[in-house]
N, C-alpha and C positions, 0 to 999 in steps of 0.2 A: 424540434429545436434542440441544440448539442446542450448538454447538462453545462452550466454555467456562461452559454449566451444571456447580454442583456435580452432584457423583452422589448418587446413594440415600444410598449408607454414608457420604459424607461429611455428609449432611443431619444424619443416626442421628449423627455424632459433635457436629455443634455443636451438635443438640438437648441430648444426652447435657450436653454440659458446659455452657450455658447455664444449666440446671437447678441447677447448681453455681456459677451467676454468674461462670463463666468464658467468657468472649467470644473468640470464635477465629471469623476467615472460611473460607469455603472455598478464597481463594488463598492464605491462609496456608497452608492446610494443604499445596495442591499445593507450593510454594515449600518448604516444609518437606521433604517428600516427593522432591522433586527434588534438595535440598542431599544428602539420604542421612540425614536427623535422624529420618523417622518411616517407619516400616514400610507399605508397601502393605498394601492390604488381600487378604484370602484369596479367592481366587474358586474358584469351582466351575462345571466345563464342562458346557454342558447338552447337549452331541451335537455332531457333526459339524455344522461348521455356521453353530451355533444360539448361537452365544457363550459367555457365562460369565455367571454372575450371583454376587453375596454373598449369603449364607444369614443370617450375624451376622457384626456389627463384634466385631475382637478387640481385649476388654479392655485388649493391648498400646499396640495405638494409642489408644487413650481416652486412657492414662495418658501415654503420650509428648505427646500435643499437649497435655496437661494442664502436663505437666513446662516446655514448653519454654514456653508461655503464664504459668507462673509467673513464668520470669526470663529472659523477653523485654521489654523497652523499647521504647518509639519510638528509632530512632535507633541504638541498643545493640548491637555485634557481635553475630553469633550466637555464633562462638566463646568470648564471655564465659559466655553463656547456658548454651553446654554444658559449660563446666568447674562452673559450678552445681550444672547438675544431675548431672552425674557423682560429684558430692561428697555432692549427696541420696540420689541411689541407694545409697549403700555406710552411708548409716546406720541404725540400728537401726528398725524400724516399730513406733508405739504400737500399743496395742488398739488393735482394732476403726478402726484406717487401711488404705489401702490400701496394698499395695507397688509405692514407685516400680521402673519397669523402667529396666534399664540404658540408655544411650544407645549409639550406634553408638563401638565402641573407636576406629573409624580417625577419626569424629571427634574425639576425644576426643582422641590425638597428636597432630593438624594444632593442632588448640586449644592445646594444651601448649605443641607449640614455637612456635607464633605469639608465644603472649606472653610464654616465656622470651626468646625473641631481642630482645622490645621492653623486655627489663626495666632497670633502671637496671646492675643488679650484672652482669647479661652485656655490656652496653655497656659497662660501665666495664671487665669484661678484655679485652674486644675493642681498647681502646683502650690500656692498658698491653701489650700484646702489642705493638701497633704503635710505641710508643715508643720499642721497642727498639733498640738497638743506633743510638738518637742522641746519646749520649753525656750530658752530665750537661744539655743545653739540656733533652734529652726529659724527662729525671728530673725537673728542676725545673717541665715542663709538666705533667707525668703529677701529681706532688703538688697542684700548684697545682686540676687538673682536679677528681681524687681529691676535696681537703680540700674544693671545693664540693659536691660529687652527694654526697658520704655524710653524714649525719647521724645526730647522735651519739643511742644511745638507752639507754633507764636500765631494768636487768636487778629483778625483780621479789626486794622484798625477803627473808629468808629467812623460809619462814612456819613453821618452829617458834618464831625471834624476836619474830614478831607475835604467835604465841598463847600464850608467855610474858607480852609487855606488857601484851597482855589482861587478863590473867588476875593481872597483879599489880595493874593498874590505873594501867599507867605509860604514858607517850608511846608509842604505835605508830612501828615505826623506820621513816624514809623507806625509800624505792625502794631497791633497792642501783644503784651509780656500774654503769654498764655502757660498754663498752669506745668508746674516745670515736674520733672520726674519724682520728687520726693512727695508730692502732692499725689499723684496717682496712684505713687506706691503705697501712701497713706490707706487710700480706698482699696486697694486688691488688700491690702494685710487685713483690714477692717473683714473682709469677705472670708477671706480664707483662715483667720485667728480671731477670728471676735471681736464687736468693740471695743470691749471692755479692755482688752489688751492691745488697743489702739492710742485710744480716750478720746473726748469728744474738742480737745483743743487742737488737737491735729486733724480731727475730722473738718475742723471748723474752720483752719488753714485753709483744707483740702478743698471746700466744697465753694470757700469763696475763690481759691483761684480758677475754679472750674466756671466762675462767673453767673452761678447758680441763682437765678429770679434776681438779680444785681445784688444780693446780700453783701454784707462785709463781713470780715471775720468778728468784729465784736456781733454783728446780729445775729451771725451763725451761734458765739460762744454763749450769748445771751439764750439765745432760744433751747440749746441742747443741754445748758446746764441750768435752767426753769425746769426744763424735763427730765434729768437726772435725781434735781430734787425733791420732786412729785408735784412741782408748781405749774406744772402744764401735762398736756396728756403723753404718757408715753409716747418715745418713738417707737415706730412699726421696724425696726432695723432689717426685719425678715424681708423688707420690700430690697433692700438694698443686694441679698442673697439673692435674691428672686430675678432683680433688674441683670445682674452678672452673670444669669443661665441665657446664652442665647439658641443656644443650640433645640433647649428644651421646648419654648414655646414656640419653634418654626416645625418641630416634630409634632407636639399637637393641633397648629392650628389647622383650619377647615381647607379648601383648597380656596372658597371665596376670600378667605381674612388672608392668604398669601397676595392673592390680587389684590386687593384691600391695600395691604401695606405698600404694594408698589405705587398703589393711586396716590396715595398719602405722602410717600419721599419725593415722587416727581413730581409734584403738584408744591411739596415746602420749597423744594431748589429752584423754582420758579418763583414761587413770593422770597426765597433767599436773594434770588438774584436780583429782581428792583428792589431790594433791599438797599444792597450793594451799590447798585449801578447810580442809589443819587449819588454816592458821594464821587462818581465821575463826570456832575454836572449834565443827566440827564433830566430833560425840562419837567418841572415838580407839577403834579398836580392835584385835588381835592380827593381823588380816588387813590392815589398812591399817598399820599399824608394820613390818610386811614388806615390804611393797610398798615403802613409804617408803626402807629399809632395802637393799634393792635398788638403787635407784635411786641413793644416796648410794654406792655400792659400786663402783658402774661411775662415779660422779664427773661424771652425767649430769643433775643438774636443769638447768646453766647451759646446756646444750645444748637441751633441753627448752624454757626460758625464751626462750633463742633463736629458735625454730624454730616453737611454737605459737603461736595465736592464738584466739582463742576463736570469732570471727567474719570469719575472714581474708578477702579478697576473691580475686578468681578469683587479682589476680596473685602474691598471699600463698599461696593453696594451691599455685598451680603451682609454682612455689619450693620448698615445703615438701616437695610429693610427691616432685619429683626428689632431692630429696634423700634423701629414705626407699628410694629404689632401691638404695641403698650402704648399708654396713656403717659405722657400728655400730649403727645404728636398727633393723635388723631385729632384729638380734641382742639386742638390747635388749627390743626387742616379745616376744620368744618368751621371753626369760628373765624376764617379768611377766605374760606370761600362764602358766609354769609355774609362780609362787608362788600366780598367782591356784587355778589348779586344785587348789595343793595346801592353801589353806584361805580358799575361796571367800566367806566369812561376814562379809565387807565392814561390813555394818548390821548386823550383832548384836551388840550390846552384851553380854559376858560379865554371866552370871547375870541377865536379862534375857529372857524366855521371848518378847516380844511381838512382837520381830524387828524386823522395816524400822518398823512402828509405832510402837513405841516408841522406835525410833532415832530418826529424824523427831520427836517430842514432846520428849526428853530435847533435842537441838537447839533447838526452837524456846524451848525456858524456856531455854535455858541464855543464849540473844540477848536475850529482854526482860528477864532481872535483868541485864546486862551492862549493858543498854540503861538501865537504872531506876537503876544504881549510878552510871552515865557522867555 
């Protein structure tokens, strides 16, 4: 064979996916193959000698150069491509699809921290880190920097309010105010200059606009200044230094607790979403009022609202994932999928024998008289 012919098996995979109208070369593939993205293929020794040959392409590789042919671009990182697919792989497979295979894990961190490090939120504490200890010139650089790069963004209104308005036939309430740029800037300066040259009234602003367990700012200013005066137990503020490294705990974690964490983000944007979706009048039931229930318990939706996305991009998930590495989010995950196990029955409408069916029908009439009344 001429020195840079494809091979056989590589022939067998772009037949394979052509067939599928997906277009891949055979230097793609080598190039692929060589970053460490797609699996070699299997060979079998035919004697002393006499080489190796492949017998069959493994399904493996079909579906990796398939995966990465998806959400590969001209021009387009690869590392964007694999935090993609990294994200497709951990989702649930319809009928009668095929199951994406994982992608390489040690890609998969090189990709994380690539582009936690180029993210705006790790640059901007990288930079309040450095303005430390310039006295109030830095502070007033560090704000000024701050109050450009962050933008301010509006927290998803409460949707049992929405499907109350609905449902009375009154105004739908806007977006709810979600915590505006001085508030965040508050927590990076906290991060990067200490509290202490913060203070804990601005933190206490900060952390109710963030909608923190439903606190308000007096329970925030109550609680932190109990603790300033030895009246309750120290804050841990080093936790706050800690929560702002994201880069650091995707570097140590194991390659299980990276899978871990994807289990844990895809699994909340699912309980996010019938979160959400009552409050567009979808049909309420004993298992979803728990969950709900739950959720309000731990004081967890505004965190939620924060954190998902419905269609995040690489550098929204990568954000999102490192974050689900730490507590409270796991903890959260496990304490909703224990109500789910304990009554599973999401779509079944009480007294209602037809199940997800009738779930789904009771929904869609209940949208077009809503829709006929509006």
């Amino acid at each position: 064979m001429a020195r840079g012919a494809p091979s056989p098996a590589d022939l067998r995979v772009i037949r394979e996916l052509a067939a599928r109208e997906v277009v891949v070369t055979a230097s793609q593939l080598e190039s692929w193959r060589r970053a460490g993205l797609l699996p070699r293929h299997q060979r079998r020794g035919l004697g002393r000698g006499q080489g190796s040959v492949v017998d069959a392409v493994d399904p493996v590789v079909v579906e990796s150069a398939a995966a990465l042919a998806r959400h590969l671009r001209q021009g387009r990182d690869r590392r964007l491509a694999v935090l993609e697919w990294f994200a497709e792989a951990g989702m649930g497979v319809r009928p009668g699809a095929v199951e994406v295979p994982e992608p390489s894990i040690g890609a998969v961190r090189q990709a994380l921290v690539w582009v936690l490090e180029r993210s705006v939120s790790h640059r901007l504490v990288e930079f309040a880190r450095s303005a430390a200890g310039r006295g109030e010139e830095g502070q007033d650089v560090l704000y000024a920097t701050a109050g450009r790069l962050v933008a301010p963004r509006r927290g998803a209104a409460s949707p049992a309010l929405v499907r109350a308005a609905l449902e009375a036939g009154e105004d739908v309430p806007v977006e709810a105010e979600g915590p505006d740029s001085r508030s965040m800037v508050h927590v990076v300066a906290a991060i990067g200059l200490g509290v202490e040259e913060v203070g804990a009234d601005a933190l206490a602003e900060a952390f109710a606009a963030f909608g923190m367990y439903g606190l308000t700012v007096e329970d925030w200013a109550r609680m932190l200044g109990a603790a300033e005066r030895g009246e309750e137990p120290p804050v841990d503020w080093g936790l706050l230094e800690r929560h702002a490294d994201a880069v650091g705990p995707v570097k140590r974690a194991s390659d299980e607790e990276l899978v871990r964490a994807r289990t844990v983000l895809l699994g909340l944007r699912w309980f996010y979403g019938l979160y959400v979706m009552h409050g567009l009048l979808m049909p309420d039931t004993p298992a979803q009022a728990a969950l709900r229930q739950r959720i309000d318990e731990w004081g967890m939706f505004p965190f939620l609202d924060h954190l998902i996305t419905v269609s995040p991009s690489p550098g929204q998930f990568a954000e999102s994932l490192a974050v689900c590495l730490e507590p409270p989010f796991d903890n959260l995950y496990e304490a909703l999928m224990e109500q789910l196990a304990a009554d599973p029955y999401i779509f079944r409408i009480p007294g209602d024998d037809t199940g997800a069916a009738g779930f789904g029908e009771t929904w869609i009439r209940t949208l077009r008289e809503q829709t006929a009344a509006g």
